[in-house]
N, C-alpha and C positions, 0 to 999 in steps of 0.2 A: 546379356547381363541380367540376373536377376534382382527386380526391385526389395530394396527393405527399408520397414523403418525402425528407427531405431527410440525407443519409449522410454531408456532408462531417464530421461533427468523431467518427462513431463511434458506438458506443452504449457504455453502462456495464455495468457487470461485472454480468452476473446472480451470481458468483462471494460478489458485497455478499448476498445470499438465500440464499444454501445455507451460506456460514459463518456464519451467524449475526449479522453485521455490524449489517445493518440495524434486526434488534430488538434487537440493544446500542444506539444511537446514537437509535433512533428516527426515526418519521414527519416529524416537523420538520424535523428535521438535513438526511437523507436529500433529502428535494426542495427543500432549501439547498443543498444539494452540486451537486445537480444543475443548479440554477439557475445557482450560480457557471457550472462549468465551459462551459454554454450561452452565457456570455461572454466566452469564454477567449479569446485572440490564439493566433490559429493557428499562428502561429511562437514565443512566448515563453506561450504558456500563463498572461498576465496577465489578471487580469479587473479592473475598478471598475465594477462597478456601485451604485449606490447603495444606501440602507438601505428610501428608499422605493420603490426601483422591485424589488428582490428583494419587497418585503412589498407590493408590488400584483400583482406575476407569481405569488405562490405564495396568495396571499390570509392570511396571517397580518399580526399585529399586528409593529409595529417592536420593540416590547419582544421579542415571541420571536424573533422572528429576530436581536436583538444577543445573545441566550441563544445559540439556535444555533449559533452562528458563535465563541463561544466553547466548546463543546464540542465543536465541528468540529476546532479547535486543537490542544484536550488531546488528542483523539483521533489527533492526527497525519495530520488530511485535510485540514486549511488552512491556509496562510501567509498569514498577515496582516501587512500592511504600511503607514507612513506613508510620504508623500513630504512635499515643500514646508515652507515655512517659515513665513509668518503662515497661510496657507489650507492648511491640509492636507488631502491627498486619498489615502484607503484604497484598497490594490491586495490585489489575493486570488489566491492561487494554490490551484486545488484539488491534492489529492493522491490517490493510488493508496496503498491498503492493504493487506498480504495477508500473512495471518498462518501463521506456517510451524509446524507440530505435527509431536512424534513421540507419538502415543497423546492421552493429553488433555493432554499437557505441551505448553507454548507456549517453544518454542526461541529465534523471533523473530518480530520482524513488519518486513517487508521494504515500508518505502516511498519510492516515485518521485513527481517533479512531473509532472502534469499537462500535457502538452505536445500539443496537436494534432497537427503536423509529425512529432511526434519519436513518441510512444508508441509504435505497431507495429513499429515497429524498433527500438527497447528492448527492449520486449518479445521480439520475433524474436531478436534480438542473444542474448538472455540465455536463452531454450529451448532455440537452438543450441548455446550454451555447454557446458546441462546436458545434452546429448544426446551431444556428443561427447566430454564428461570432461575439455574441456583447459581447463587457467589462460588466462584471457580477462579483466585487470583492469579493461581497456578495455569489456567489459557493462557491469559493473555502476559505472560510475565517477560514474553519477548517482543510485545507489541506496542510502537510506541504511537504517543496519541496527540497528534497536531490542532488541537482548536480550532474552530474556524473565525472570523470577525467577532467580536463583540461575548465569545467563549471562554471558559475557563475551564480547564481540565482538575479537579480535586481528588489530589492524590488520596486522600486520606478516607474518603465518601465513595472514591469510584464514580465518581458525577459527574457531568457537563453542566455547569451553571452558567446562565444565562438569563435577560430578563426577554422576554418573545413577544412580539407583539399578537395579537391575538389575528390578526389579517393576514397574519404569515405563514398560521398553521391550516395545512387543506383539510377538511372534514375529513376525507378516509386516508388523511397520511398515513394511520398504521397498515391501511392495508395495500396500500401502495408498494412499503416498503419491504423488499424481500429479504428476510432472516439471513440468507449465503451472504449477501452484502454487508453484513453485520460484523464487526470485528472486536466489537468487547460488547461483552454482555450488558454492562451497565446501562450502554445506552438502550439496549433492546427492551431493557425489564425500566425504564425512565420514560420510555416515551407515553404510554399512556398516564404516567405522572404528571409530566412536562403539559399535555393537553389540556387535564382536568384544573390541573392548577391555574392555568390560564382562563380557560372557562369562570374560575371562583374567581379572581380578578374584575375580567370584565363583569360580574353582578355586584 
């Protein structure tokens, strides 16, 4: 038998294993996520697959997998959905997570649906963005922006306001921080605001 792979829908973020993602969420979750998005509609990024055919493809019990998939939720990596009206039928959308730090503060966590068609050029769209520094509302107009503790998302500025203490920010956070991990520009072209302005505080 000849090996193939098959590249149409991508691979997933190794990005889920280096932030820590994946051992917050767990082993279960994790190759539910997975599973979802393996049935995603190429163009809408919808999935239905069933309870028993996700807990025959992953080999778990139906009980953890309706666990998982409510943790999937909370976590902000699945839409879940009813249609129909006597026979209702469950649609799932996976999601993209990616959680934005300055130091060990969590500022936000930036996430997008799950779209075959559409991710690398979201994605593309919004690296661009942060590279060239320009207002670009048209990136991010699918991406939604989860605050972190003590954060306020301003629709109307594009901003993260918050008051920071000045011990929280590391001298080279900006260069710590990598652009691809960036998911609206605001905050990319704010952080050396958010710095300075802090800096003019403490004098």
């Amino acid at each position: 038998m000849e090996g193939r792979i098959d590249s149409t829908f991508g691979t997933f973020q190794r990005d889920m294993f280096e932030s820590g993602l994946v051992s917050e969420i767990g082993a279960n979750c994790f190759v539910i996520w997975i599973a979802i998005k393996t049935h995603a509609d190429f163009n809408t990024g919808t999935a239905w697959p069933s309870i028993r055919r996700i807990a025959e493809i992953t080999g778990l019990s139906s009980m953890t997998v309706q666990k998982a998939l409510k943790e999937l939720q909370a976590q902000h990596l699945l839409k879940i959905s009813k249609t129909g009206n006597q026979k209702q039928s469950t649609r799932y959308i996976a999601r993209e997570r990616l959680d934005v730090r300055l130091g060990n503060r969590l500022l936000c966590r930036i996430v997008m649906d799950y779209v075959p068609s559409k991710i690398r050029a979201t994605m593309h769209s919004i690296q661009e963005t942060l590279k060239s520094g320009e207002r670009n509302p048209e990136a991010f107009s699918q991406v939604e922006i989860i605050p972190g503790d003590g954060f306020v998302w301003n629709d109307k500025t594009g901003t993260l306001q918050a008051q920071i203490p000045i011990r929280d920010i590391p001298t080279r956070a900006h260069d710590e921080i990598n652009a691809e991990n960036f998911a609206a520009s605001a905050l990319g072209l704010k952080m050396a605001g958010i710095k300075a302005k802090a800096k003019a505080i403490k004098k």
